[in-house]
C-alpha positions as CSV (number, residue, x, y, z in Angstrom):
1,X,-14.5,23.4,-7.0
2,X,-15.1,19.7,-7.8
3,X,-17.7,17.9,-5.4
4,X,-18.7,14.5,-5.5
5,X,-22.0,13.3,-3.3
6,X,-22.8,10.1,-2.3
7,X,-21.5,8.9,-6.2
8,X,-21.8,5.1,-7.4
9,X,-21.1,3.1,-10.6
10,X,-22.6,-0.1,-11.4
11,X,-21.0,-2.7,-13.7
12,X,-23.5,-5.6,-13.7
13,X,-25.3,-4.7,-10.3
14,X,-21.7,-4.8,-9.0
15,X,-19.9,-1.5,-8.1
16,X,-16.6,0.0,-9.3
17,X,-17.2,3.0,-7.2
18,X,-19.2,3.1,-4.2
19,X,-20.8,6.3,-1.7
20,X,-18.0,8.7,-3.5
21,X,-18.0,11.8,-1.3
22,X,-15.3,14.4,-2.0
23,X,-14.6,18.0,-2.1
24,X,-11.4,19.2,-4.5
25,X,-10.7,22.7,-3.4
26,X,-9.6,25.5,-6.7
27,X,-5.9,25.0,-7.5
28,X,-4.7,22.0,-5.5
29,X,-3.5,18.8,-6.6
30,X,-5.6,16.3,-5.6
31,X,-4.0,12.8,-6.2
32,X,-6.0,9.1,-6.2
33,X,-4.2,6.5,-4.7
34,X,-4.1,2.7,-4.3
35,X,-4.4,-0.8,-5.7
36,X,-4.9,-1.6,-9.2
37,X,-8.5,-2.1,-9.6
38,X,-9.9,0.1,-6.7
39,X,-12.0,2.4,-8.7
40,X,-9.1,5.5,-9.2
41,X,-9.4,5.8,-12.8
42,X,-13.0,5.1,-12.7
43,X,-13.3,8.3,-10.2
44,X,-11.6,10.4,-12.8
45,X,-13.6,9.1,-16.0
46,X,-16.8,10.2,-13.9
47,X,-15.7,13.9,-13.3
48,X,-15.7,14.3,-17.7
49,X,-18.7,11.5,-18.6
50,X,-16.8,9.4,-19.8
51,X,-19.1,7.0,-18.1
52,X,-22.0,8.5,-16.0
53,X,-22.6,7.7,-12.6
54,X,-25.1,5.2,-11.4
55,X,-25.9,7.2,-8.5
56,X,-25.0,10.4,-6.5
57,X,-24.4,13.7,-8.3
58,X,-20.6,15.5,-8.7
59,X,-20.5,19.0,-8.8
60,X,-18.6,21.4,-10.6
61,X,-18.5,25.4,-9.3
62,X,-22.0,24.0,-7.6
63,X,-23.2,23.0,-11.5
64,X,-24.5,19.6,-11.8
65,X,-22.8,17.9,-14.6
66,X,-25.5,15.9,-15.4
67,X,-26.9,18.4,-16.9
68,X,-24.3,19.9,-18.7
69,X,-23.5,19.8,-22.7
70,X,-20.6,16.9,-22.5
71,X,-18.7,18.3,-25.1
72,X,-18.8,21.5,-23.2
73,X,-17.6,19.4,-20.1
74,X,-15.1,18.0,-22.1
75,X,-13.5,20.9,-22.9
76,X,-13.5,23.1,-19.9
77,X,-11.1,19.6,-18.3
78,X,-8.0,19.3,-19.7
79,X,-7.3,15.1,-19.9
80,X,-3.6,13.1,-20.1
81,X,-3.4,9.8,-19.7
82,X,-0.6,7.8,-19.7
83,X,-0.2,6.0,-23.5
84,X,-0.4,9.8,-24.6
85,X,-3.3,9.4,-27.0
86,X,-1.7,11.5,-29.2
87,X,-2.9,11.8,-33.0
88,X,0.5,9.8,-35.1
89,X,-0.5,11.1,-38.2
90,X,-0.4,14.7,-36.7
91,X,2.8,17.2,-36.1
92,X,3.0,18.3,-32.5
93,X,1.4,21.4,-33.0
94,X,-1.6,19.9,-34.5
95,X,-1.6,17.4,-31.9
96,X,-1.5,20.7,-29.4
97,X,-3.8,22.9,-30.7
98,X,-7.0,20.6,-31.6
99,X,-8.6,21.9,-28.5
100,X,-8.1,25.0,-29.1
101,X,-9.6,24.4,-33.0
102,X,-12.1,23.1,-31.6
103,X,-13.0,26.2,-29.0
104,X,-12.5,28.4,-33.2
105,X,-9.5,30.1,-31.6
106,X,-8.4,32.2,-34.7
107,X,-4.9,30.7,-35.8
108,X,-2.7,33.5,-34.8
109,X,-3.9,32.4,-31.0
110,X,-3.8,28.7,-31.7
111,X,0.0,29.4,-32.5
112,X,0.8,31.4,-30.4
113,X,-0.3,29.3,-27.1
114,X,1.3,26.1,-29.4
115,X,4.5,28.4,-28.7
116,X,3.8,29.4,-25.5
117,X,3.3,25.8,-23.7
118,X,6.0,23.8,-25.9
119,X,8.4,26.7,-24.4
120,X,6.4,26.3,-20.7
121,X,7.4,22.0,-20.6
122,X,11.2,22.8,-22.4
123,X,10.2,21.8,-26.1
124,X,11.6,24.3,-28.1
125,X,8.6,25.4,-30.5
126,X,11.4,25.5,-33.7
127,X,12.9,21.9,-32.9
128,X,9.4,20.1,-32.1
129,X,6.4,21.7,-33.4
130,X,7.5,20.1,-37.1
131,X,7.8,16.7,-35.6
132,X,5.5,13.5,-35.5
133,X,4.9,11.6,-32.7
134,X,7.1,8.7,-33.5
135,X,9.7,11.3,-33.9
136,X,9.4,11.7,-29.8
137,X,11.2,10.1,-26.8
138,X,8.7,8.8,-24.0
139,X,9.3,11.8,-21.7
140,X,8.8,14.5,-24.9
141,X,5.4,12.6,-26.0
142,X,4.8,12.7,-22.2
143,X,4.8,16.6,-22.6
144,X,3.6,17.1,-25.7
145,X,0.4,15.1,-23.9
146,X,0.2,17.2,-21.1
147,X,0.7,20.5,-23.4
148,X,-2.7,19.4,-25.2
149,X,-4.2,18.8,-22.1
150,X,-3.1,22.5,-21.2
151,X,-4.0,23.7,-24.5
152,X,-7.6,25.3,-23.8
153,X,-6.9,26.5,-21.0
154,X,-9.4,24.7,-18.8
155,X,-10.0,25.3,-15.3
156,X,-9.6,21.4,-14.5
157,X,-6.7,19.2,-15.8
158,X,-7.3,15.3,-15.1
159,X,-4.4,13.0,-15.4
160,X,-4.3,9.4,-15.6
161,X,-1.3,8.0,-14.5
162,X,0.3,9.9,-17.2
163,X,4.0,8.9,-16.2
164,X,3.8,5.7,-15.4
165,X,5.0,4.4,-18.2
166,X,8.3,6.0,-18.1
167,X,12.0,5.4,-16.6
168,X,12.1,6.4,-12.9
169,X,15.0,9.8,-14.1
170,X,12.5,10.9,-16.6
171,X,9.5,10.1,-14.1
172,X,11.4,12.5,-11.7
173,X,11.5,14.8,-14.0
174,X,8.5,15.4,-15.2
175,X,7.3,15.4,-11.7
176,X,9.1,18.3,-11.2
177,X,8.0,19.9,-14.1
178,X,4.3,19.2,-12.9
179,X,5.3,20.9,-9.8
180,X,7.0,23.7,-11.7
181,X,4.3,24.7,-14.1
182,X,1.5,24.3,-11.6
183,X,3.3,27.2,-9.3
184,X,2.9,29.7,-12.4
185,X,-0.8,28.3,-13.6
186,X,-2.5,27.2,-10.4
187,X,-4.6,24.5,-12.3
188,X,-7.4,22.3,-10.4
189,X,-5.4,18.9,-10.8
190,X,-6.8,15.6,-10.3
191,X,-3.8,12.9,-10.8
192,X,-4.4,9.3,-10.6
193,X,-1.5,6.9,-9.5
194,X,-0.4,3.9,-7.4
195,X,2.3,4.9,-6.7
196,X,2.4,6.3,-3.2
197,X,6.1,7.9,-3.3
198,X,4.7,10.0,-6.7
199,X,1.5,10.6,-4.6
200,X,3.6,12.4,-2.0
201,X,5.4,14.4,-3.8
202,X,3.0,16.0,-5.9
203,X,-0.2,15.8,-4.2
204,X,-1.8,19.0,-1.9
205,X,-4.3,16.1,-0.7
206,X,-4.3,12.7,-1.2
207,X,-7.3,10.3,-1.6
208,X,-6.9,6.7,-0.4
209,X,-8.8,4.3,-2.4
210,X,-10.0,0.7,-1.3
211,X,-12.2,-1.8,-3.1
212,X,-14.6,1.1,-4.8
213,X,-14.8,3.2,-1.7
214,X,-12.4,5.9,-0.2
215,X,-10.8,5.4,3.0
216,X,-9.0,8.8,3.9
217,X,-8.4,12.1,2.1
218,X,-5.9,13.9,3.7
219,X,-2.7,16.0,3.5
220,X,0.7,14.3,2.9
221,X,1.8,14.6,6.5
222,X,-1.3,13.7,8.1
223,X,-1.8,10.6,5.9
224,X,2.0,9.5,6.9
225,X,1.3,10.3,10.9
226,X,-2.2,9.4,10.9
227,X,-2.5,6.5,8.7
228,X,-7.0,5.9,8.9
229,X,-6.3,2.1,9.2
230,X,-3.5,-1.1,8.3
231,X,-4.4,-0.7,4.5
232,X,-3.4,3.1,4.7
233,X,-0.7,2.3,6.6
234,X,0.8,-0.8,4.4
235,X,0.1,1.2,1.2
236,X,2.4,4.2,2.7
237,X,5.5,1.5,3.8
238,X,5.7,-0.3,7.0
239,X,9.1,0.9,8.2
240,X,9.6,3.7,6.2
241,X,7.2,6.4,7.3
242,X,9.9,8.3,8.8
243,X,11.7,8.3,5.3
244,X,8.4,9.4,3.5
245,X,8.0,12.1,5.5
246,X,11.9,13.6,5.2
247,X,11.5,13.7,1.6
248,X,8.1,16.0,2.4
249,X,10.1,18.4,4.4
250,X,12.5,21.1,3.2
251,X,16.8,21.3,4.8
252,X,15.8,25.2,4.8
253,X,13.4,24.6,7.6
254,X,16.1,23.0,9.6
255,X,19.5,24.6,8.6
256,X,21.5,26.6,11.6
257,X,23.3,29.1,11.4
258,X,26.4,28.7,10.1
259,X,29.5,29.3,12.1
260,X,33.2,28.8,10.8
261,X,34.3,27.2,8.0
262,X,31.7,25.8,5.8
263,X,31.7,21.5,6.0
264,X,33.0,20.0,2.5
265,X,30.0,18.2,1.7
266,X,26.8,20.2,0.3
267,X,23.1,20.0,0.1
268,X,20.5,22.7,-1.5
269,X,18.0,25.0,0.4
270,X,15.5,23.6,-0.9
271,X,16.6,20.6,-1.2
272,X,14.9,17.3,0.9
273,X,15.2,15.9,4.6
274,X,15.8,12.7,2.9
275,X,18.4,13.8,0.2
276,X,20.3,15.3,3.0
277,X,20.5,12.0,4.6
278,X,21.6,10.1,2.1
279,X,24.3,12.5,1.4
280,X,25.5,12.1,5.0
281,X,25.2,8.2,4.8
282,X,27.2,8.8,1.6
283,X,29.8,11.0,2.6
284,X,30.1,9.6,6.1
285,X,29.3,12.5,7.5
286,X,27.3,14.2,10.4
287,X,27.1,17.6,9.0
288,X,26.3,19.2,5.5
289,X,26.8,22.8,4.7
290,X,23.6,24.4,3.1
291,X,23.6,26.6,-0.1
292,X,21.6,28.7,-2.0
293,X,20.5,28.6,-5.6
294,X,23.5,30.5,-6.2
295,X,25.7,28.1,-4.3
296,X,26.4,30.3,-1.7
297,X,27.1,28.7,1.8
298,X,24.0,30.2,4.5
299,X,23.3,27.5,7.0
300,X,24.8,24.6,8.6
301,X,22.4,21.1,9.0
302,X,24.1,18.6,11.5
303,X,22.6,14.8,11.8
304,X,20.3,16.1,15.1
305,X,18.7,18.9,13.4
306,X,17.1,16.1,11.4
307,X,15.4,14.8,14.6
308,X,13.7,18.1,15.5
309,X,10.9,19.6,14.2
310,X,11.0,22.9,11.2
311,X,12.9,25.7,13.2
312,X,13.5,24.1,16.3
């Protein structure tokens, strides 16, 4: 959906971003990783014109954007970043719906998709649409930013570090609530962030940035077992690839069948490689039972079924 060709910026005669080529496929989440000042948000500013490129040309549904009406651009990409932006003078819902205001949605639509996304990221539309800005906790402001990114439904949803800011429980959180959302909207994402553990979890493909250039665009696992060089490498965690890539895989995919009475100790279906071991380092113990969302018992994960591969 998104393709970037040979793409450059110039500060100066120096470059931010340099020989940008990069295809983001309809509906993943692409995530930008790496070092402060290695041309990630830079990348994302390109894809609405915020700034142009100096060189190169990116692509959208095989549509130059170069030569596209900006504002047009603008609002077919939904954009959060992470200090919100949001209007303090305006109630939530205005603060929602000025996309859609500006698309002249008639008003019975603008408030009804106000409704429909405070409801979709677990703002109540009675208990927050009245509210101002300052009236909000980090992590509701933090939706309420996102919702307004949502709000015109545009095909593209560009997100700037948007939780950064935030404590690591309602970080987590609103991870999953990414996650969440994007199974029922299947959204093209692009999600900037240096911080490789958030990169992991969210990402469909992640892109590796250096000094301006990118050094390896890859899936999750494949970045962790085929690292392109020692920056990849010390960006993912010398020493604790084998961790990184537990919390990528799923205790369903390794559970046996259970047999007997069910162990004491508990982990989820669905619930990480890596949670499951830290419940066992926890507990002391070299078994867990495994239950559904329902808390029913349906599969038995010792220590060793951690060692083999999914549904060995």
């Amino acid at each position: 959906m998104i393709e970037l060709d040979g793409v450059s910026r110039l500060y100066d005669g120096v470059a931010a971003v340099e020989g940008l080529n990069l295809r983001i496929e309809r509906g993943e989440i692409c995530v930008i990783v790496g070092t402060s000042g290695c041309g990630k948000s830079t990348t994302l500013r390109l894809l609405n014109r915020l700034i142009d490129c100096s060189s190169g040309s990116i692509r959208i549904d095989g549509e130059d954007i170069a030569a596209m009406d900006v504002k047009l651009l603008r609002r077919r990409m939904g954009y959060a970043i992470q200090s919100t932006g949001l209007f303090p003078h305006w109630t939530v819902a205005r603060n929602i719906g000025v996309v859609p205001q500006l698309l002249k949605w008639p008003a019975a639509r603008i408030e009804a998709r106000v409704r429909e996304l405070l409801e979709l990221l677990g703002l109540p539309h009675a208990d927050f649409a009245h509210k101002f800005p300052s009236q909000l906790s980090g992590g509701q402001a933090q939706r309420v930013g996102v919702a307004r990114a949502l709000a015109g439904d545009p095909e593209i949803l560009l997100m700037d570090e948007p939780f950064g800011a935030l404590d690591p429980i309602t970080r987590d959180s609103l991870q999953n609530e990414l996650l969440r959302i994007q199974a029922q909207i299947h959204k093209t994402i692009v999600f900037v962030t240096h911080d490789i553990d958030e990169a992991l979890k969210l990402a469909s493909r992640i892109v590796v940035m250096d000094k301006g250039r990118i050094v390896q665009h890859d899936t999750p696992t494949r970045l962790l077992e085929q690292p392109a060089n020692a920056f990849v490498e010390h960006l993912l965690g010398q020493g604790e690839q084998g961790l990184k890539r537990a919390s990528l895989q799923r205790v369903g995919a390794h559970m046996l069948a259970l047999q007997g009475p069910p162990p004491a100790c508990s982990v989820g279906v669905t619930d990480s490689l890596r949670q499951a071991l830290s419940l066992m380092l926890w507990h002391r113990t070299g078994e867990l039972c495994v239950r559904d969302e329902q808390g029913n018992p349906v599969g038995l994960l010792p220590i060793a079924a951690l060692l083999r591969g999914p549904d060995a």
